[in-house]
C-alpha positions as CSV (number, residue, x, y, z in Angstrom):
1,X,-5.9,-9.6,9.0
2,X,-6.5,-6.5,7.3
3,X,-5.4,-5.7,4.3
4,X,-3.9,-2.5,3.2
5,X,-5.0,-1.0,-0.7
6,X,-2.9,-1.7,-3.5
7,X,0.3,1.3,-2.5
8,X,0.2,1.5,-6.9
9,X,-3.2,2.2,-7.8
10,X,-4.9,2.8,-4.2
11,X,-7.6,-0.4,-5.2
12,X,-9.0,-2.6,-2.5
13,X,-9.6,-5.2,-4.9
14,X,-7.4,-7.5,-3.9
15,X,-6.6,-11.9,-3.4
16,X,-4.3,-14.2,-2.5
17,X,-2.4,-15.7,-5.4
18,X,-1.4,-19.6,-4.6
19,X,1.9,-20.6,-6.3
20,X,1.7,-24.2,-6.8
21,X,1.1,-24.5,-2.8
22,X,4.5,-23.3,-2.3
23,X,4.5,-19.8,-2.3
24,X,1.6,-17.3,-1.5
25,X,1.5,-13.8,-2.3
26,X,-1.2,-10.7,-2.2
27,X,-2.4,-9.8,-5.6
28,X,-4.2,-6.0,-6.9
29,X,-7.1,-7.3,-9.6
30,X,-6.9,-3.8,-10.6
31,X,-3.5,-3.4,-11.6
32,X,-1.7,-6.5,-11.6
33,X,0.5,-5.7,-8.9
34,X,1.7,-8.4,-6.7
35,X,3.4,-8.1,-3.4
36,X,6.3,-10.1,-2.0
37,X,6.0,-14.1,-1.6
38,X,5.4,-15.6,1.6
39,X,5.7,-19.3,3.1
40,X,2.4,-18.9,3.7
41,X,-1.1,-16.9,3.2
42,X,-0.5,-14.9,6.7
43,X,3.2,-14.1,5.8
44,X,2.3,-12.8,2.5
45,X,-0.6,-10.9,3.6
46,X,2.2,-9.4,6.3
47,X,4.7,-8.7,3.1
48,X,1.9,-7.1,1.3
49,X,0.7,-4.9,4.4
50,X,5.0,-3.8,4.8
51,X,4.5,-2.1,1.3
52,X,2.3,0.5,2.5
53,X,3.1,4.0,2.0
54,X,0.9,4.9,4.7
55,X,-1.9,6.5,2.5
56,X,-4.4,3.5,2.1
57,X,-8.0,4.0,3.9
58,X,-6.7,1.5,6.7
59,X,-3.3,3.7,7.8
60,X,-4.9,7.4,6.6
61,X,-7.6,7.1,9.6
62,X,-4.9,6.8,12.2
63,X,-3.6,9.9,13.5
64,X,-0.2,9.3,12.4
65,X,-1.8,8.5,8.8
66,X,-3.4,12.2,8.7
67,X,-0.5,13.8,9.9
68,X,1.9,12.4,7.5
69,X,-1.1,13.3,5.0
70,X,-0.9,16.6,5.6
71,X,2.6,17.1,5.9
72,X,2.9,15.6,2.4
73,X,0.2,18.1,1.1
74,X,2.2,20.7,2.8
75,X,5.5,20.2,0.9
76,X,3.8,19.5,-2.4
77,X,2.2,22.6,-1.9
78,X,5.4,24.7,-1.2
79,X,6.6,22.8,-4.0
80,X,4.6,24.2,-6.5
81,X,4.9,28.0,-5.5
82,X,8.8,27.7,-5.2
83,X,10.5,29.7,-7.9
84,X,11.4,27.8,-11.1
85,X,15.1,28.7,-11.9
């Protein structure tokens, strides 16, 4: 299963963390972050994957990714040259 960058920090540095074989959960070794438990190392994994914000290197090279990319740039851009009251 793939799995998507850390949605905090953007790393790809990431593991499973094993909670006393009960729980697993996805783990950024940049950060610190950790992503929801799971039953399991493929339900975690899944948990960690539903935390995307569609940015990572995985989602960005769909077209769906880039779009929402640029739409994003878009607004931030129109943002910025909006009036300041």
């Amino acid at each position: 299963m793939t799995r998507h960058a850390c949605p905090y920090c953007s790393s790809e540095d990431l593991g499973i963390i094993d909670v006393l074989g009960k729980f697993y959960s996805v783990g950024c070794r940049n950060c610190g972050m950790s992503g929801p438990q799971g039953s399991d190392r493929e339900s975690a994994e899944k948990a960690w994957n539903s935390l995307c914000l569609k940015f990572c290197n995985h989602c960005i090279s769909r077209p769906w990714g880039r779009a929402l990319a640029k739409r994003v740039q878009q607004l931030s851009e129109a943002a910025l040259c909006a009036p300041k009251e």
